[in-house]
C-alpha positions in Angstrom: 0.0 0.0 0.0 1.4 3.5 -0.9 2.2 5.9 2.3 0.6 8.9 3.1 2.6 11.5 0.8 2.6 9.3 -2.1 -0.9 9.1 -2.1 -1.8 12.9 -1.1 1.0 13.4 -4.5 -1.6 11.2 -6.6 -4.8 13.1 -5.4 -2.6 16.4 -6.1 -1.8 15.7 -9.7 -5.7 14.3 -10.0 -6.7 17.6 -8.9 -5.0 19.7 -11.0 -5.2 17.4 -13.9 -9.1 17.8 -13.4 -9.3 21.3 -13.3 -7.5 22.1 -16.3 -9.6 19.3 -18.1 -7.5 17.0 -18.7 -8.2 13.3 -18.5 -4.7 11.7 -18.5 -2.8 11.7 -16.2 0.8 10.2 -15.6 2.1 9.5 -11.8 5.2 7.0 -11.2 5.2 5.9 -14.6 2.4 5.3 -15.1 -0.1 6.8 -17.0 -4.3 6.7 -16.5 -6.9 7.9 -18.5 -10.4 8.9 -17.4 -13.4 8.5 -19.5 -15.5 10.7 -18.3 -15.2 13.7 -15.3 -17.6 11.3 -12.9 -14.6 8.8 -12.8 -11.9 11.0 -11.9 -14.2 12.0 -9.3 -14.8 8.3 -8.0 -11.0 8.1 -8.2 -10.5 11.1 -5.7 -13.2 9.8 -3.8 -11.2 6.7 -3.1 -7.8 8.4 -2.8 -9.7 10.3 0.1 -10.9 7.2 1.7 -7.7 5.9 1.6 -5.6 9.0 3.1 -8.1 9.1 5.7 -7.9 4.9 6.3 -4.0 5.5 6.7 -4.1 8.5 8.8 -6.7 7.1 11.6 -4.7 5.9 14.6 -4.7 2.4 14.9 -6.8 0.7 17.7 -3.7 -1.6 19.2 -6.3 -2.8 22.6 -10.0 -3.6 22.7 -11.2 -4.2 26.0 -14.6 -5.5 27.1 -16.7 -5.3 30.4 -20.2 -6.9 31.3 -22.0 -7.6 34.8 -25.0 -9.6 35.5 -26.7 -6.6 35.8 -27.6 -7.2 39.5 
């Protein structure tokens, strides 16, 4: 899975590739081309989902109480 910055790069060149209105764009060799505007905005979409899944602090403990109720 990419890191944080490589993946906040991706969304960046998305971005601007979008708003100039272009629908290719090329990121570590790679290069992707979007059929229509409602797929690159699926694509950022994701990216965003993933940023925020590999931001969120990871839950290292769970611990669980219950009584009788008595």
């Amino acid at each position: 899975m990419p890191s944080v910055p490589d993946l906040e790069a991706m969304r960046e060149k998305l971005l601007k590739a979008r708003f100039a209105g272009v629908r290719t764009v090329e990121y570590d060799g790679r290069r992707i081309t979007y059929a229509s505007d409602a797929e690159m905005a699926a694509a950022l979409a994701d990216l965003d989902r993933r940023i925020a899944a590999a931001s969120a602090p990871r839950v290292s403990q769970v611990r669980i109480s219950s009584s009788k109720g008595t």
